[in-house]
C-alpha positions, 0 to 999 in steps of 0.5 A: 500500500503507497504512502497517502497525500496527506503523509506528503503533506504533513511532511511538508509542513513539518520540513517547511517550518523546521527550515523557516525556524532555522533560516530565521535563526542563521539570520538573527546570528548573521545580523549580530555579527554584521554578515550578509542577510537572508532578505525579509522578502524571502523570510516572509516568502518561507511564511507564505508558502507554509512556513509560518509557525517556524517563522513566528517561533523564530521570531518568539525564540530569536527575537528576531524581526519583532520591531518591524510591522511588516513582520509583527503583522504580516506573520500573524495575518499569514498565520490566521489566512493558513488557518482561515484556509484549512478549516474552510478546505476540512468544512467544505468536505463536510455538510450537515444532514437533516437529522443534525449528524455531519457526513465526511466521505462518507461516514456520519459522526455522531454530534448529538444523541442517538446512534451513528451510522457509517456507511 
C-alpha cells in the first residue's frame, strides 16, 4: 500500500517550518555579527508558502524581526489566512444532514444523541 497525500503533506509542513525556524535563526546570528542577510522578502516568502509557525517561533525564540510591522503583522495575518484556509478546505468536505449528524466521505459522526451510522 503507497504512502497517502496527506503523509506528503504533513511532511511538508513539518520540513517547511523546521527550515523557516532555522533560516530565521542563521539570520538573527548573521545580523549580530554584521554578515550578509537572508532578505525579509524571502523570510516572509518561507511564511507564505507554509512556513509560518517556524517563522513566528523564530521570531518568539530569536527575537528576531519583532520591531518591524511588516513582520509583527504580516506573520500573524499569514498565520490566521493558513488557518482561515484549512478549516474552510476540512468544512467544505463536510455538510450537515437533516437529522443534525455531519457526513465526511462518507461516514456520519455522531454530534448529538442517538446512534451513528457509517456507511
Amino acid at each position: 500500500m503507497g504512502t497517502s497525500i496527506i503523509t506528503y503533506i504533513a511532511i511538508y509542513f513539518i520540513a517547511i517550518n523546521i527550515i523557516t525556524f532555522l533560516i530565521y535563526g542563521i539570520d538573527k546570528w548573521k545580523a549580530k555579527r554584521n554578515h550578509w542577510r537572508i532578505s525579509e522578502y524571502t523570510l516572509l516568502m518561507l511564511a507564505l508558502i507554509g512556513g509560518v509557525i517556524g517563522a513566528w517561533l523564530g521570531m518568539k525564540i530569536f527575537h528576531h524581526k519583532t520591531k518591524h510591522k511588516k513582520f509583527r503583522v504580516g506573520i500573524p495575518a499569514i498565520l490566521f489566512i493558513w488557518i482561515a484556509g484549512v478549516v474552510l478546505l476540512v468544512c467544505s468536505s463536510c455538510s450537515t444532514t437533516q437529522n443534525g449528524t455531519k457526513v465526511t466521505d462518507g461516514m456520519y459522526i455522531q454530534l448529538g444523541g442517538g446512534a451513528s451510522m457509517i456507511h
